[in-house]
C-alpha positions in Angstrom: 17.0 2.7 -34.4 15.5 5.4 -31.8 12.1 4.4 -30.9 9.6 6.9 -32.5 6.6 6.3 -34.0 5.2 9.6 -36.4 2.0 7.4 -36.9 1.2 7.2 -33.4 1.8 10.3 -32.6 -0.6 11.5 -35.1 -3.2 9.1 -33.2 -2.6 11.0 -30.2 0.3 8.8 -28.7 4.1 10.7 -28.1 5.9 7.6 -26.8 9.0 10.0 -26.5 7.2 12.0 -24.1 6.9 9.2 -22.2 10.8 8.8 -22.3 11.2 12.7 -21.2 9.0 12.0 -18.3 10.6 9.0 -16.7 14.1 10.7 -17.5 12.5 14.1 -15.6 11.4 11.6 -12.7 14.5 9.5 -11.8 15.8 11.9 -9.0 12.4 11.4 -7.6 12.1 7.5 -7.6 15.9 7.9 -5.9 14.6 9.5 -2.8 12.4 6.7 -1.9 15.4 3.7 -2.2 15.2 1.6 0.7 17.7 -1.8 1.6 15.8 -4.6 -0.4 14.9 -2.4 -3.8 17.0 -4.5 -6.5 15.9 -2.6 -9.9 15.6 0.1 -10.5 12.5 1.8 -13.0 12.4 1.8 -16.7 12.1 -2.5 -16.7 9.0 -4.6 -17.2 8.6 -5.6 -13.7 9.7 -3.6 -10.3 12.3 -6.1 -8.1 12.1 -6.3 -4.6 14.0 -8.6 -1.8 12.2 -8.5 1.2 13.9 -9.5 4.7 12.2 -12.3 6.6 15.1 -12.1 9.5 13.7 -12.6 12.3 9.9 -13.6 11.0 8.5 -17.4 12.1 6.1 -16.9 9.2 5.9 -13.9 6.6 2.5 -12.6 5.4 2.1 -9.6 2.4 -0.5 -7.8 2.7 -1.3 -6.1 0.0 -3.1 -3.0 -1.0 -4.5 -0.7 -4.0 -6.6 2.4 -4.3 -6.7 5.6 -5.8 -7.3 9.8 -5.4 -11.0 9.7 -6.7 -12.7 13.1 -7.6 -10.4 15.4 -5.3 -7.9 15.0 -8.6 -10.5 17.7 -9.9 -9.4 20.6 -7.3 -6.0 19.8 -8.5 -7.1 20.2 -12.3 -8.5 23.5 -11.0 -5.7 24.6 -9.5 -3.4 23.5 -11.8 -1.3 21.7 -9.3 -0.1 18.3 -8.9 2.6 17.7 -6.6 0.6 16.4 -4.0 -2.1 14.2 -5.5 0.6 11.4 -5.3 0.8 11.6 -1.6 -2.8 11.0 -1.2 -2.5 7.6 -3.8 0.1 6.5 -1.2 -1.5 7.5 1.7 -5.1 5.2 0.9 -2.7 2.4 -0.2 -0.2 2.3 2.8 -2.8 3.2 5.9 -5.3 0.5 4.3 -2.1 -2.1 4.9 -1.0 -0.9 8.2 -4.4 -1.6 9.8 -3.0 -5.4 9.6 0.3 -4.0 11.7 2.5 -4.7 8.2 5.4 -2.9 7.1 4.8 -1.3 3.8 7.5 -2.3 1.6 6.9 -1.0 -2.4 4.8 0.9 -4.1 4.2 1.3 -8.0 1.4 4.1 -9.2 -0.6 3.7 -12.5 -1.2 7.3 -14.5 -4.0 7.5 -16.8 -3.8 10.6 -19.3 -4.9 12.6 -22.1 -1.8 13.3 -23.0 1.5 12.6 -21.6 2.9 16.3 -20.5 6.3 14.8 -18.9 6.6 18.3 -16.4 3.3 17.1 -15.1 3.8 13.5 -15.1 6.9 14.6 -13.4 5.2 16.8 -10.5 2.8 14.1 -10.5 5.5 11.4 -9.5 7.5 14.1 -7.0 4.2 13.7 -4.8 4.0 9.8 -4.9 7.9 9.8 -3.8 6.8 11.8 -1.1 4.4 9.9 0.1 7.0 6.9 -0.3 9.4 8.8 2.0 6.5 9.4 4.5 5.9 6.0 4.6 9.1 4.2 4.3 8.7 2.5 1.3 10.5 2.4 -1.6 8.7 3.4 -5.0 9.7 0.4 -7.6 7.9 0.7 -10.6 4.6 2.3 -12.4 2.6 2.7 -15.5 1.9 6.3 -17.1 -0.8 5.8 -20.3 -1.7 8.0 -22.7 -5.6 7.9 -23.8 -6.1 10.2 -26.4 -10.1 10.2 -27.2 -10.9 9.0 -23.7 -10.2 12.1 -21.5 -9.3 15.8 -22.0 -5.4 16.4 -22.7 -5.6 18.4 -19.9 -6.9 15.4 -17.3 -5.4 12.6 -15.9 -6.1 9.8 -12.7 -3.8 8.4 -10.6 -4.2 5.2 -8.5 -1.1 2.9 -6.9 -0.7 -0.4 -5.3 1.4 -1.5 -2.2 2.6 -4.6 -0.5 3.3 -5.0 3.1 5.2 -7.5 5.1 3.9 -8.9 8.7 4.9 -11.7 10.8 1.9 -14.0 10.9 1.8 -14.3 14.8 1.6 -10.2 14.8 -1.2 -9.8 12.4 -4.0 -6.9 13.7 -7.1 -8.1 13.0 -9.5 -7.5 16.2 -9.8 -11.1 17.3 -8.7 -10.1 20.3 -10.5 -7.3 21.4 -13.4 -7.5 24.4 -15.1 -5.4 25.9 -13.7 -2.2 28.0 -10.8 -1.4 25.4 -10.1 2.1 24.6 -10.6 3.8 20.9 -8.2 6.4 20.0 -8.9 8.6 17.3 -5.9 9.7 15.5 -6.4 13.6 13.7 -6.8 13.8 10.4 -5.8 16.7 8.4 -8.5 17.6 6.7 -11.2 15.6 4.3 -8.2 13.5 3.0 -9.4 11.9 -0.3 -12.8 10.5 0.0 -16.1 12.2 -0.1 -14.8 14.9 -3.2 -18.5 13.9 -5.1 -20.6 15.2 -2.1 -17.6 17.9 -1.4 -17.8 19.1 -5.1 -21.6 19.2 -4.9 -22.1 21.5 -1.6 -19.4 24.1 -3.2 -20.6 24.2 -6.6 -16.5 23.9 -7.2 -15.4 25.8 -10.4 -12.1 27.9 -11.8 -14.5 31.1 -10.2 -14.7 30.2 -6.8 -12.3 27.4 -5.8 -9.7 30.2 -4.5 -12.8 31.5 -2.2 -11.2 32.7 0.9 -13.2 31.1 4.1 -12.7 32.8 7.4 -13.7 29.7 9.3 -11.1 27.8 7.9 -8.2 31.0 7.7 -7.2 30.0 3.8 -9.2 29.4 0.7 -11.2 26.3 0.1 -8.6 25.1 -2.8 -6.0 24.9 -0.2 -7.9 23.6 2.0 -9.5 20.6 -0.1 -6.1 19.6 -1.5 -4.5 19.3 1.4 -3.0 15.7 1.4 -4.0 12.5 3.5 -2.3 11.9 6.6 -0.2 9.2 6.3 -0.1 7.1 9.7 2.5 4.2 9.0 5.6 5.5 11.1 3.4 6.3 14.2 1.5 3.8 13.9 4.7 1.6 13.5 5.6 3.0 16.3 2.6 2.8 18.5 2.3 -1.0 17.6 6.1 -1.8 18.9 5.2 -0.5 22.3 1.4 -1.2 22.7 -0.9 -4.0 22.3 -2.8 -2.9 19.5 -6.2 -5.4 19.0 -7.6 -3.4 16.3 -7.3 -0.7 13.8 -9.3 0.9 11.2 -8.7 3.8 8.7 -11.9 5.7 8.2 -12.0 6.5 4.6 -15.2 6.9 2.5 -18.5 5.6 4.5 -16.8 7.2 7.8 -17.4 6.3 11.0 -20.6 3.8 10.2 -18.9 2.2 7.5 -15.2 1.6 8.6 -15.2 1.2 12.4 -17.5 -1.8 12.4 -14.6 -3.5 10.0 -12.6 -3.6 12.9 -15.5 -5.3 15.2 -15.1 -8.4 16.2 -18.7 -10.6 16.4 -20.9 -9.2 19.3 -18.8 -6.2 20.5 -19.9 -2.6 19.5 -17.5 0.5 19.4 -19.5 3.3 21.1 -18.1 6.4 19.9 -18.3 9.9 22.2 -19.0 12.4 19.4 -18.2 15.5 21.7 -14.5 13.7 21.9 -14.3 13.8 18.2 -11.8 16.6 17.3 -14.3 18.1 14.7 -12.2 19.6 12.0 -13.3 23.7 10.8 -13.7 22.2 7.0 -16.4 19.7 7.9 -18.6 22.4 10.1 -18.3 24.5 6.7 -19.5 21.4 4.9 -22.3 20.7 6.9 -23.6 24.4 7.4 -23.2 25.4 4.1 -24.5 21.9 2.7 -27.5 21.7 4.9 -26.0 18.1 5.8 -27.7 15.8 8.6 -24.8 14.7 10.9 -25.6 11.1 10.4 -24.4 12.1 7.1 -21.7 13.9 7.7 -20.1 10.6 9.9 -21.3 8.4 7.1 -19.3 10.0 4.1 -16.5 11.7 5.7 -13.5 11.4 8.4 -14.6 14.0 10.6 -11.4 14.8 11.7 -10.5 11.4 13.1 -8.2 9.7 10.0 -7.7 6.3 12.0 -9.6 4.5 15.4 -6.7 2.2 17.2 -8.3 -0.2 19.6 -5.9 -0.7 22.7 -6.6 -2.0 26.6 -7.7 0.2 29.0 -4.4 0.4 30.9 -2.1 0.9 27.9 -4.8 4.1 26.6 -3.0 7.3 28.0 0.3 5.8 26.9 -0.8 4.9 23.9 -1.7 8.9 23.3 1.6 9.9 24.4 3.3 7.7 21.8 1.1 8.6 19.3 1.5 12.7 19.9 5.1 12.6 20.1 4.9 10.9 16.7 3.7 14.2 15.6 0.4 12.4 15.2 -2.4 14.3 17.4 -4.7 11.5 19.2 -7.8 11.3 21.2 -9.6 9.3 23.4 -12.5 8.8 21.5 -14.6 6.0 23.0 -14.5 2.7 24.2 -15.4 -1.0 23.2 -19.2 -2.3 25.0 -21.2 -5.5 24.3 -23.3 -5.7 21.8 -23.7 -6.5 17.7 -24.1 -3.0 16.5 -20.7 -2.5 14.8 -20.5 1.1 15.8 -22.6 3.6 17.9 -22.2 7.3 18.2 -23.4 9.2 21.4 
């Protein structure tokens, strides 16, 4: 017998919608198949084989996060094709800061009600951001919770699992004093700091398709642009350079995240006039009145990752990075001292 339930879908539960969506987001899940992806989705539990070849001793490191409030400029807009790169993107450049290899991800879709085209678009966007990253999307949950949210509404939030050769874990035990920081561009707010964002706009259906000169398109555009995802380059970068430390600067910014890749009695002294300010945040702060210690303690600033690296590997280290198609900076430099991070 066809599964259907008319009693739950009088509660507010279409479990055949559920069936449409997964049917409507097959091609999608395809695009992301990598060597080592052994089911595929639709079972209870996503199958993966990873390769140790090579490896003295394998580590996972794993990984989970989600979009946060900027899911509300895509209710707004009514779009929703790339909210799923952004889930990836704070799952997979959390777990490259340890130098590891993203292998899978799975996503978890909470909603009002299950609307398989926008499940669907929903999904495109994660696959996307599996592509970006090389890793292979195996598996996810989308639930219907009629009663808790409007129909209309939804979150999103994933999980990932890296593989990393114990011997080549990044973890700034390494670093001393006189290594280089380089700032890898971000493009744009990326997915953290959406309550403070929302607040300074006064976001709504009336103005979120503003058009702001400073930043040549209109602030939805802008504010849904998705989250860099650094794991190629950064793969990259790490296969040719020493890399002691690395740290992705997501909510808290600079005076949050940069100390957590601080070893004991070493500071990162940041050059604030070699920070490649991004338009959106001078809007931000102008508009929101916003003291700069502020501004680096909630958002990115336009730097999306700080790489520690020796002195003599710094300019390389750039070059790599920008031929990546992943703009970089020399931002600042490791001193003595127990502050975490300084900005000058």
């Amino acid at each position: 017998m066809k599964s259907f339930s008319e009693s739950y879908k009088n509660a507010g539960v279409d479990v055949t919608a559920g069936y449409k969506a997964v049917e409507l987001m097959k091609d999608h899940v395809a695009r992301t198949k990598i060597p080592g992806v052994v089911s595929g989705i639709g079972g209870f539990g996503g199958l993966f084989q990873p390769d140790f070849a090579g490896m003295s001793e394998p580590v996972l490191v794993s990984g989970t996060d989600g979009v946060g409030t900027k899911i509300k400029i895509a209710f707004l807009l009514d779009k929703h094709d790339t909210v799923g790169i952004d889930c990836v993107a704070m799952c997979v450049n959390d777990v490259v800061c340890s130098g590891a290899r993203p292998l899978f991800f799975l996503d978890y879709i909470a909603c009002g009600k299950n609307i398989p085209e926008k499940i669907a678009q929903i999904v495109a966007g994660v696959a996307e951001g599996c592509v970006q990253s090389g890793c292979a999307l195996i598996g996810g949950e989308t639930a219907e919770h009629p009663g808790m949210m409007p129909e209309e509404e939804y979150d999103l939030a994933g999980f990932t699992v890296g593989l990393v050769d114990r011997a080549k874990i990044i973890d700034g035990s390494r670093l001393q004093k006189g290594d280089v920081l380089i700032g890898l561009e971000s493009t744009g707010v990326h997915s953290n700091g959406f309550s403070l964002v929302r607040k300074i706009f006064d976001i709504n259906e009336k103005n979120i398709g503003r058009y702001v000169a400073e930043l040549g398109k209109s602030l939805g555009e802008e504010l849904l642009t998705p989250t860099k995802i650094y794991v190629k380059p950064m793969l990259e970068l790490i296969s040719k350079c020493d890399v002691k430390a690395v740290s992705h600067i997501t909510g808290g910014g600079f005076y949050e995240n940069i100390p957590r890749m601080m070893k004991e009695g070493l500071t990162a002294q940041i050059e604030k006039s070699k920070v490649p300010v991004r338009s959106i945040f001078h809007v931000l702060q102008k508009e929101g009145n916003i003291p700069e210690h502020d501004m680096f303690n909630t958002f990115n600033m336009g730097v999306g990752m700080c790489v520690a690296v020796p002195a003599v590997e710094a300019d390389k280290a750039v070059e790599i990075l920008n031929d990546a198609g992943t703009p970089a900076h020399i931002i600042g430099e490791v001193v003595e001292g127990g502050e975490g991070v300084v900005l000058c």
